[in-house]
C-alpha positions as CSV (number, residue, x, y, z in Angstrom):
1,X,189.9,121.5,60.6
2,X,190.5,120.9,64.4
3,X,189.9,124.6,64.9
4,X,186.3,124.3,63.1
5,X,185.6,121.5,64.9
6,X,186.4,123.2,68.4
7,X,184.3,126.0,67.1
8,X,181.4,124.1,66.4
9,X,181.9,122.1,69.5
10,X,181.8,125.2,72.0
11,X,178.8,126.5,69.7
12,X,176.9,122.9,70.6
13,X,177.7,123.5,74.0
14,X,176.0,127.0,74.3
15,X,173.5,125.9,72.5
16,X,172.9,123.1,74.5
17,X,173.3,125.4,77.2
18,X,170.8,127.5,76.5
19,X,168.2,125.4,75.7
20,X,168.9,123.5,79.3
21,X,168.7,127.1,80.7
22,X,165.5,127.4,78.8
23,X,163.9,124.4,80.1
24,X,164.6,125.2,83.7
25,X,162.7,128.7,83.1
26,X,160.0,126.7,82.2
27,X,160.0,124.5,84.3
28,X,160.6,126.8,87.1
29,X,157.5,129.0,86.0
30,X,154.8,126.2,85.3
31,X,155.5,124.9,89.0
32,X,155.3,128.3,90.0
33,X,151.9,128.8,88.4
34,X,150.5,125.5,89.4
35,X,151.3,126.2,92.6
36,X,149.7,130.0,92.3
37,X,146.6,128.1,90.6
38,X,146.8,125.4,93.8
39,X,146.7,128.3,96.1
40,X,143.9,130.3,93.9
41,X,141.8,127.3,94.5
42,X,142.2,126.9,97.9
43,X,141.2,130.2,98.0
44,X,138.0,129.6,96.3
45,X,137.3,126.5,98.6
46,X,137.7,128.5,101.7
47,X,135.4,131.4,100.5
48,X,132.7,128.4,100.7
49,X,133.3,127.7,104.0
50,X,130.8,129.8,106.1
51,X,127.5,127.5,107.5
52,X,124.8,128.1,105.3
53,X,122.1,129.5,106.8
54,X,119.0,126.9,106.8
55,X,115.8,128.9,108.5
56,X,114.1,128.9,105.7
57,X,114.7,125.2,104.3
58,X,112.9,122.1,104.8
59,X,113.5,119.5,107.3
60,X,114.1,117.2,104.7
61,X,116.9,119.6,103.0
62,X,118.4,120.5,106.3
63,X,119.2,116.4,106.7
64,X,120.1,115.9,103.2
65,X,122.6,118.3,103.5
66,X,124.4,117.4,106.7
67,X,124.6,113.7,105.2
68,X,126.4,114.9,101.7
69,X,128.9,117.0,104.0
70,X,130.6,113.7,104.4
71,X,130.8,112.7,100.7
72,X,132.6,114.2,97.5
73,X,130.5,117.1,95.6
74,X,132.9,117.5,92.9
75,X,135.3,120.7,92.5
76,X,134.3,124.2,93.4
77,X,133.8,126.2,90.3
78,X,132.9,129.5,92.3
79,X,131.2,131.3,94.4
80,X,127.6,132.4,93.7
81,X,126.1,135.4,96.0
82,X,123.2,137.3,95.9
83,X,122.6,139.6,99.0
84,X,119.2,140.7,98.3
85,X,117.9,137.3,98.4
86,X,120.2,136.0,101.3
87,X,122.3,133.1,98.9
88,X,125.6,132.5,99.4
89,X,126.3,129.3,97.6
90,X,129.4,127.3,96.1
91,X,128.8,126.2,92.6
92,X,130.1,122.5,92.0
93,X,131.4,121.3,88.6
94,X,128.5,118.7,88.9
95,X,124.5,118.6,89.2
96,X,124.7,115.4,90.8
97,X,122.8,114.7,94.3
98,X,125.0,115.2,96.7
99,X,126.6,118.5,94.8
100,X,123.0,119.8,94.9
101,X,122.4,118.8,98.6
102,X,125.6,120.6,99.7
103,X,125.2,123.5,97.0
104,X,124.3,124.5,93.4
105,X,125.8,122.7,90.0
106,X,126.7,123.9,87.2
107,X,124.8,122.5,84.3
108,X,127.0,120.5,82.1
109,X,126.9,121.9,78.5
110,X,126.9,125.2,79.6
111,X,129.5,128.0,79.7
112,X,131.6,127.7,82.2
113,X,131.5,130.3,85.2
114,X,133.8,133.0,84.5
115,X,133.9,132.8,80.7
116,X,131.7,133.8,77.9
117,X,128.2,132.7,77.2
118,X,125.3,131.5,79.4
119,X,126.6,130.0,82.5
120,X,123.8,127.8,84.0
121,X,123.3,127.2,87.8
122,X,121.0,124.8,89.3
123,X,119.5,124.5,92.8
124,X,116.9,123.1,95.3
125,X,113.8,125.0,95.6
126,X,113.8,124.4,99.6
127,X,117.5,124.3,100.2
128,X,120.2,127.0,98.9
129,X,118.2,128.7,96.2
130,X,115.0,129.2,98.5
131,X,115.7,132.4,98.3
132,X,115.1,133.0,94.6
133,X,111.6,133.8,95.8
134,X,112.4,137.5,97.1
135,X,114.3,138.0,94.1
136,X,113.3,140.9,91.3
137,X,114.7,142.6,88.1
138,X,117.4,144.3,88.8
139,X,118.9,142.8,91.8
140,X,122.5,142.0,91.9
141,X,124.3,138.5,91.5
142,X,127.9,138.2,92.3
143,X,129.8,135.2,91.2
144,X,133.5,134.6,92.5
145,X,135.8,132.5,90.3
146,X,139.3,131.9,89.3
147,X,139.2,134.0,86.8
148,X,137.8,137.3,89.2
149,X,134.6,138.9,90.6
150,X,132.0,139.3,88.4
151,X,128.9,141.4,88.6
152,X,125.6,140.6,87.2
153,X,122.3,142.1,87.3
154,X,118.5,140.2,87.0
155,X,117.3,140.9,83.6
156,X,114.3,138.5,83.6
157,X,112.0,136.0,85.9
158,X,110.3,133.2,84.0
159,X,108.4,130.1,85.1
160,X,108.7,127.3,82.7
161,X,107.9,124.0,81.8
162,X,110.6,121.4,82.9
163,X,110.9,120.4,79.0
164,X,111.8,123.4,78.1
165,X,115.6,123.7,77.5
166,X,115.6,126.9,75.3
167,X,116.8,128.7,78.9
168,X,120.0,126.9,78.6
169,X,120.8,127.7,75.0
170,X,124.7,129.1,74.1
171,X,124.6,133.1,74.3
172,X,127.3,135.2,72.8
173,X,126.8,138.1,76.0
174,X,128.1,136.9,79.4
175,X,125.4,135.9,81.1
176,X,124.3,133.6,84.3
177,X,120.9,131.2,84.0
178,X,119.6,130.2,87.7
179,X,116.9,127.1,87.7
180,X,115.2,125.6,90.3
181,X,112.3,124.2,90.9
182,X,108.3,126.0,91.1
183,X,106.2,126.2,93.0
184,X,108.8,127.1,96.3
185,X,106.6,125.4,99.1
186,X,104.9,122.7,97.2
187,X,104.3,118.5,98.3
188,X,106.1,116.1,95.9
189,X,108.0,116.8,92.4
190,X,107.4,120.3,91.7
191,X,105.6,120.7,87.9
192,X,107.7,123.7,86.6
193,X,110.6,125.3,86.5
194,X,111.8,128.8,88.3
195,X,114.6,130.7,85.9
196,X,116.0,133.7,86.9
197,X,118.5,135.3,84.0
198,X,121.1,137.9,84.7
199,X,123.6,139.7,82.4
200,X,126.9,141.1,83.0
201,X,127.3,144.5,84.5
């Protein structure tokens, strides 16, 4: 009897052992890849860094901006680029005011950029996505996440009416839905709405 009981004793043990050993592992590799994420992140913050270039915006956007510098926009999802059109732009988690006067938002509801479905993007007409207005079919969108580069290219320019949400409906291709606001130089609310779609390359 006191031999079975030593033998189930020292098999409790390693057991015990193990499962201690086990949890360290763990433990070990979810700090690991929170800290990896951490550093991911930062990564993505500093890629937003670089002044954004403001000859083209209005006077009104140029001071809009400079005063949300000082206030919280919300985390940076990623990093939306389009060299043909001059945008270089961090995409917030938010569509709120100051995320759109220090950026673009992603719209809420949407696919999140960097997974599947229709990602959607939104802008000011005479700040960040001023731009939009030398862009065509076929040009390239780049959009830096956490998850990787991806490559887009424009499959279609519409102008819409501001009720109409059928732009931001769920899409099973990986796509990217920019909106802002049309006419580009126009006094007051604008009346419609500028979309540029892209799909995955």
């Amino acid at each position: 009897m006191n031999a079975l009981l030593k033998s189930l004793e020292r098999t409790s043990l390693l057991v015990g052992a193990a499962l201690i050993a086990s949890a360290g592992f763990a433990w070990v590799g979810g700090v690991a890849h929170s800290r990896s994420a951490v550093a991911d992140f930062e990564q993505i913050k500093e890629m937003a860094v670089p002044a954004a270039d403001q000859r083209t915006w209005s006077e009104q956007r140029k001071a809009a901006y400079q005063h949300a510098l000082s206030r919280e926009a919300g985390d940076t999802l990623a990093i939306l680029r389009i060299e043909s059109a001059g945008i270089e732009v961090p995409v917030f988690d938010s569509t709120s005011k100051t995320a759109l006067n220090r950026g673009s938002g992603h719209v809420a509801g949407t696919a999140l950029p960097g997974t599947r479905g229709n990602t959607a993007i939104a802008g000011h007409r005479d700040g960040f996505f001023r731009g939009l207005k030398n862009i065509s079919v076929g040009a390239e969108i780049q959009l830096a996440t956490l998850h990787g580069q991806q490559r887009f290219r424009v499959s279609e320019i519409l102008i819409v009416d501001p009720l109409d949400v059928s732009v931001l409906d769920p899409a099973d291709e990986t796509m990217i839905t920019l909106i802002t606001c049309y006419p580009f130089y126009f006094v007051g609310p604008a009346p419609e709405r500028f979309i540029v779609r892209a799909t995955l390359i």
